[in-house]
C-alpha positions as CSV (number, residue, x, y, z in Angstrom):
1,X,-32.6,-88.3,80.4
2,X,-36.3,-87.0,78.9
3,X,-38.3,-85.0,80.5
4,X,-40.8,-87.9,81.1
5,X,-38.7,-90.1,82.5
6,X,-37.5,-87.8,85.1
7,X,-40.9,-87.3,86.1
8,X,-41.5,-91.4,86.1
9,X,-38.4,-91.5,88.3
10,X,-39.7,-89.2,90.9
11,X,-42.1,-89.9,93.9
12,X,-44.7,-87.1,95.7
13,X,-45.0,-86.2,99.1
14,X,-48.0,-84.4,100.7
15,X,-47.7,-81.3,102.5
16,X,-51.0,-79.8,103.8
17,X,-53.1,-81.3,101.2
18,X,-50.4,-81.1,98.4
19,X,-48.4,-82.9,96.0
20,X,-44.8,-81.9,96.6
21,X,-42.8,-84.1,93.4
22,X,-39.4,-85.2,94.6
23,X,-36.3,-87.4,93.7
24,X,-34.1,-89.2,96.0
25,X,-31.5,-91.2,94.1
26,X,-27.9,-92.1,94.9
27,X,-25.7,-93.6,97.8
28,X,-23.3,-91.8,100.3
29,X,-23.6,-88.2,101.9
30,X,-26.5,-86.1,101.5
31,X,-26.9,-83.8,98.7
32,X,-30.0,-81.1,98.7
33,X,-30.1,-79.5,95.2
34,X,-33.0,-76.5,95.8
35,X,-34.2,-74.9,92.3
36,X,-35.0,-71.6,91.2
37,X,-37.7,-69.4,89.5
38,X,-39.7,-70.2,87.1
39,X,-38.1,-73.8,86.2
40,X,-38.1,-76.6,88.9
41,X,-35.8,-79.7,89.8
42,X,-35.3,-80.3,86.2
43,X,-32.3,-77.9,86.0
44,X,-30.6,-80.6,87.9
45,X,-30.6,-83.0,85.0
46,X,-27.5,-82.4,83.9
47,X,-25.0,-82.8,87.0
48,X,-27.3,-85.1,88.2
49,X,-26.2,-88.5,87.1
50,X,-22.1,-87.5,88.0
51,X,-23.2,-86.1,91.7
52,X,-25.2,-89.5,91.8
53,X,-22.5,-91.7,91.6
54,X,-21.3,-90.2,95.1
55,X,-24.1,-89.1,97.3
56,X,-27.3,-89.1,97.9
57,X,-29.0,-86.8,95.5
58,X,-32.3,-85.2,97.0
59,X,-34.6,-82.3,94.9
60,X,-37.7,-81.3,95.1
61,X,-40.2,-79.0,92.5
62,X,-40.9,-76.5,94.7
63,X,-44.7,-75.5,95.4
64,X,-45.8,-73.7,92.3
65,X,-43.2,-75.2,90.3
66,X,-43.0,-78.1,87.9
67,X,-44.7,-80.9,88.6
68,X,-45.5,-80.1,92.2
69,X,-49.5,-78.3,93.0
70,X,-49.8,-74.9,92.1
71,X,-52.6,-73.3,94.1
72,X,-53.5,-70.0,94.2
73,X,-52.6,-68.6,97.5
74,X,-49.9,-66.7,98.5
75,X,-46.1,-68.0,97.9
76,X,-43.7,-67.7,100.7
77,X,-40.2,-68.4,101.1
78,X,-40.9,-69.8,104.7
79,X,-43.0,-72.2,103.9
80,X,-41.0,-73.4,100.6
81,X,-38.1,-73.8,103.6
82,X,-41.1,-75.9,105.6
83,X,-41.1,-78.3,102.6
84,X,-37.6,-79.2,102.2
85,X,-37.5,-79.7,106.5
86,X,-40.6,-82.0,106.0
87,X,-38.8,-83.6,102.8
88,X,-35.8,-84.7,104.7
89,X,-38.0,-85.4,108.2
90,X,-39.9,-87.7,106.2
91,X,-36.5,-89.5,104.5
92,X,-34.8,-89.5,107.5
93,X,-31.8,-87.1,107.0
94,X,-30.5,-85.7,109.6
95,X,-27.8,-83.7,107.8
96,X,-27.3,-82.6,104.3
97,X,-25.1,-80.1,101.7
98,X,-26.8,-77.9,99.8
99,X,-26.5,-76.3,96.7
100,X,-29.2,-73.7,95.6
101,X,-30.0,-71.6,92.1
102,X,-31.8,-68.3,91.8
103,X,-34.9,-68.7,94.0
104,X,-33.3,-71.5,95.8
105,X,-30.4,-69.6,97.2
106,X,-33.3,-66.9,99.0
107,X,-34.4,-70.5,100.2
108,X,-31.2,-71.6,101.2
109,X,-30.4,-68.4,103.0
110,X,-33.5,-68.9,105.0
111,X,-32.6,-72.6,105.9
112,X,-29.5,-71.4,106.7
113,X,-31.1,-68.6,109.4
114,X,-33.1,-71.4,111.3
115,X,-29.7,-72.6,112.1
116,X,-28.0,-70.3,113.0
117,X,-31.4,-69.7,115.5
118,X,-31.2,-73.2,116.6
119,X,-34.3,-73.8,115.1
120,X,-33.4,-76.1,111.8
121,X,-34.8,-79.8,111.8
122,X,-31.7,-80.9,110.1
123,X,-28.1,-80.2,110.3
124,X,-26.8,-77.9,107.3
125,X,-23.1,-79.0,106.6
126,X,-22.3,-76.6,104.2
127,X,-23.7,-74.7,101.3
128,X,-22.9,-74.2,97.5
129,X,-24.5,-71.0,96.2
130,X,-25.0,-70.3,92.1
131,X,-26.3,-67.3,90.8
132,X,-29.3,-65.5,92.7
133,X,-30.5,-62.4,93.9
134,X,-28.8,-62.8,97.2
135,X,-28.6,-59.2,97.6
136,X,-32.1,-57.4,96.8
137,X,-29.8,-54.0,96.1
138,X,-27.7,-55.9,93.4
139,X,-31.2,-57.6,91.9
140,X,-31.3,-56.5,88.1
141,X,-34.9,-58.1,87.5
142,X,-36.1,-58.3,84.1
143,X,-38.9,-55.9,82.5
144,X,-41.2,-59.1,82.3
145,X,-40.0,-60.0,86.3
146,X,-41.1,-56.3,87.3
147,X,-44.7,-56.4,85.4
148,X,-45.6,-59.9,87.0
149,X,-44.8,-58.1,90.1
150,X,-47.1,-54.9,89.2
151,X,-50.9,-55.0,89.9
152,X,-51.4,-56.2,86.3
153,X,-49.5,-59.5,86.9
154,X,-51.9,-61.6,86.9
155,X,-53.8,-60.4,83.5
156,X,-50.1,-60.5,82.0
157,X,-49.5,-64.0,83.1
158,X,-52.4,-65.3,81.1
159,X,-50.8,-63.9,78.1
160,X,-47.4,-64.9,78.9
161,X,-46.7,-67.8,76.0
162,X,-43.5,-69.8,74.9
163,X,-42.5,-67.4,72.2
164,X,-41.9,-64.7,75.2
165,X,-40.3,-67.3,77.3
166,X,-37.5,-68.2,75.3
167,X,-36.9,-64.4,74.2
168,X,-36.3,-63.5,77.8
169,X,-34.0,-66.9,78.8
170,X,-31.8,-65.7,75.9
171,X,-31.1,-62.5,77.0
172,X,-30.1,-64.3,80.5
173,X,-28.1,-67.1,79.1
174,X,-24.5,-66.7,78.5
175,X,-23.6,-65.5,74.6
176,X,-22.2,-69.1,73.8
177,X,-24.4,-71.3,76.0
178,X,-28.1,-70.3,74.5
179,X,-31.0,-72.7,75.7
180,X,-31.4,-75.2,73.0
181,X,-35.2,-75.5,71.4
182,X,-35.1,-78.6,73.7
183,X,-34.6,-76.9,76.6
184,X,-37.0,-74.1,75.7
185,X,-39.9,-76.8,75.4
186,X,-39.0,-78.4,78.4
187,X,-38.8,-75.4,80.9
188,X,-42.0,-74.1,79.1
189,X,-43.9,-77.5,79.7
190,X,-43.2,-77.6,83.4
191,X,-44.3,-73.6,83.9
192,X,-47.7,-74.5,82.4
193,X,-48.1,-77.8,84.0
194,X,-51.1,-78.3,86.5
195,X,-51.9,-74.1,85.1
196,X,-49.1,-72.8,86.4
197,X,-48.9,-69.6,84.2
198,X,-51.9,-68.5,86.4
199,X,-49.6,-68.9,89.7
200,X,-46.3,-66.9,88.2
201,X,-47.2,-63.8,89.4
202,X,-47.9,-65.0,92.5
203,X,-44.9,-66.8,92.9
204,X,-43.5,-63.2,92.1
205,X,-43.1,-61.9,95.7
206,X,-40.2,-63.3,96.2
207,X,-38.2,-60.0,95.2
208,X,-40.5,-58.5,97.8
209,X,-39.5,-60.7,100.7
210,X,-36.4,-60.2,99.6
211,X,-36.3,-56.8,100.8
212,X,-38.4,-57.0,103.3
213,X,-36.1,-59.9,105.0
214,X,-32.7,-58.4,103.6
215,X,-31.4,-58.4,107.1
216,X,-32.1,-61.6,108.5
217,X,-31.4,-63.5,105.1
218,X,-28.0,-61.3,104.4
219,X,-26.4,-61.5,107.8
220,X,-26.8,-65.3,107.7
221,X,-24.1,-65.8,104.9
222,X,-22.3,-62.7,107.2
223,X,-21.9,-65.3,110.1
224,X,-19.3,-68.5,108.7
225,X,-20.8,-71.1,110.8
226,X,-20.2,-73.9,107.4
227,X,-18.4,-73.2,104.7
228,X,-20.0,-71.5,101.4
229,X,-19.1,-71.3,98.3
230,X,-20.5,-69.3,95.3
231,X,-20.2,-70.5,91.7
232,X,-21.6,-67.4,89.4
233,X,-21.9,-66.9,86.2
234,X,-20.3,-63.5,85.0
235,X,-22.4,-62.8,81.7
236,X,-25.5,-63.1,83.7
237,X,-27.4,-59.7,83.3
238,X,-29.6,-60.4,86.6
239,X,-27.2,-61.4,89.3
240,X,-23.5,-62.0,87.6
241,X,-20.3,-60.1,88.0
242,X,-22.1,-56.7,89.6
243,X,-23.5,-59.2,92.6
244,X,-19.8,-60.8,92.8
245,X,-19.1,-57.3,93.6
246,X,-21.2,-57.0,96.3
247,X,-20.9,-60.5,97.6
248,X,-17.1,-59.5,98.3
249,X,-17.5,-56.6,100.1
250,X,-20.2,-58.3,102.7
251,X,-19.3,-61.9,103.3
252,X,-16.1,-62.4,105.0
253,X,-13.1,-64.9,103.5
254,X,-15.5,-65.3,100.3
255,X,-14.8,-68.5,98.4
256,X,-15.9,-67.7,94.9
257,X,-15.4,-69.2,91.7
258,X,-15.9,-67.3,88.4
259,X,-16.9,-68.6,85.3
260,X,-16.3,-66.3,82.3
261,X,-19.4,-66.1,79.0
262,X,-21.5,-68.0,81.4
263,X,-24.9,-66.6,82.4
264,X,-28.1,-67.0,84.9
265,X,-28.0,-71.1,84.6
266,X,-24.3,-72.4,85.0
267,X,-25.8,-76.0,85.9
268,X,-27.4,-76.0,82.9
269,X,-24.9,-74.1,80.3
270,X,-21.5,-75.6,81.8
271,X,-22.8,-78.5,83.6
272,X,-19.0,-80.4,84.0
273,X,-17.5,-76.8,85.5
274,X,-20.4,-77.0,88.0
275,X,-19.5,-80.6,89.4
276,X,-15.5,-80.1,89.1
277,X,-16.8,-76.9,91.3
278,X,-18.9,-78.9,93.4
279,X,-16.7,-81.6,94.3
280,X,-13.7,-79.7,94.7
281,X,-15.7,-77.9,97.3
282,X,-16.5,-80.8,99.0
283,X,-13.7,-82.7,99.4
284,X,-11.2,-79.5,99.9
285,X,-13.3,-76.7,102.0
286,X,-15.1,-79.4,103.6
287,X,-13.0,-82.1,104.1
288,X,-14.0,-85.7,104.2
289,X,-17.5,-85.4,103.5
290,X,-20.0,-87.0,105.7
């Protein structure tokens, strides 16, 4: 699928006064596939049309992401977590799966906290987890991550360009699945979209809630109320095998699968491994999915 028709294929919702672009596509149980940083629901395009064929797909772009507004205000993880419950409010779900990426998972983990408090508008039936920081300690950001986040981000995000883009993906990707030029222009044309180099920084923070929530977003995947699963890339410089590490000595029972020479983006460098994953998940950890 092009870029352009993915977008034509997609609907918007408004939340407080902004567009929110989302896709909702498929028949059968609930799927909500949450993006990470600095792409959007794009990543999704390539497990998208096999998870499709047996659910109900739903994905949003993030605020300050892809196709969705990009103010300039201040980017929280809360309220990112307030748009996929209004998403789902609005579609009528009452319960969903979900599988997160990067960003997403902090996303997820927060989700995942409001119901474990009682306080989730939807019922979370279990969760699929690909590489992320979801440790703050095990977070190897890149330089280019750590200036954005400096007092100089937003000077260096005007002068942030394609060229520096794809140098940083390849050092992320795994050293057989590199981003094709494709790829690269794609990624690149959802970041500027709407001026969103001028939000990047902003959108930033993350690694700084991060810590300041590590607690409350840690102990969540501490507690096995659902089942989780975590699908990692090893190669991945920023959160591969080192956060494996760590993810088995503070999650309980941990149900991980490891796929070797794969980096940061498994859904987008071995797309097949991440719905044989996926599925497997489903139908054995989970049991009949509903």
């Amino acid at each position: 699928m092009q870029l352009s028709a993915w977008r034509d294929s997609g609907q918007y919702l408004d939340y407080r006064g902004h567009k929110i672009f989302y896709r909702d596509e498929g028949q059968g149980p609930a799927l909500l596939l949450i993006h990470g940083f600095p792409t959007s629901s794009w990543d999704w395009k390539k497990i998208w049309p096999a998870l499709t064929e047996h659910y109900r797909c739903i994905t949003l772009d993030m605020l300050g992401f892809g196709y969705s507004s990009k103010p300039r205000q201040e980017y929280l993880i809360f309220e990112q977590a307030d748009i996929f419950e209004h998403l789902l409010d609005t579609l009528g779900v009452e319960s969903a799966h979900l599988i997160a990426h990067d960003y997403g998972d902090t996303v997820a983990q927060e989700l995942l906290s409001r119901q474990l408090d009682g306080k989730l508008s939807f019922s979370m039936r279990s969760l699929h987890l690909l590489n992320g920081g979801l440790f703050p300690e095990t977070h190897r950001a890149l330089l280019i991550q750590k200036l954005m986040l400096s007092p100089c981000g937003g000077l260096l995000a005007r002068f942030f360009n394609r060229k520096k883009l794809e140098k940083n993906f390849r050092k992320i990707f795994g050293p057989d699945t590199p981003p094709s030029q494709q790829e690269i222009d794609d990624f690149w044309r959802l970041i500027t979209h709407n001026r969103g180099k001028l939000v990047m920084h902003r959108l930033m923070d993350y690694m700084n809630q991060r810590r300041q929530y590590r607690e409350r977003w840690v102990s969540a995947l501490q507690q096995p109320s659902i089942p989780i699963r975590l699908t990692v890339g090893l190669s991945d410089p920023i959160s591969g095998a080192h956060m494996v590490e760590r993810y088995r000595e503070l999650i309980p029972n941990p149900d991980i699968v490891e796929l070797e020479d794969i980096g940061h983006y498994p859904n987008v460098e071995a797309p097949e491994r991440i719905v044989s994953s996926i599925t497997e998940f489903l139908r054995a950890r989970v049991g009949k999915v509903s």
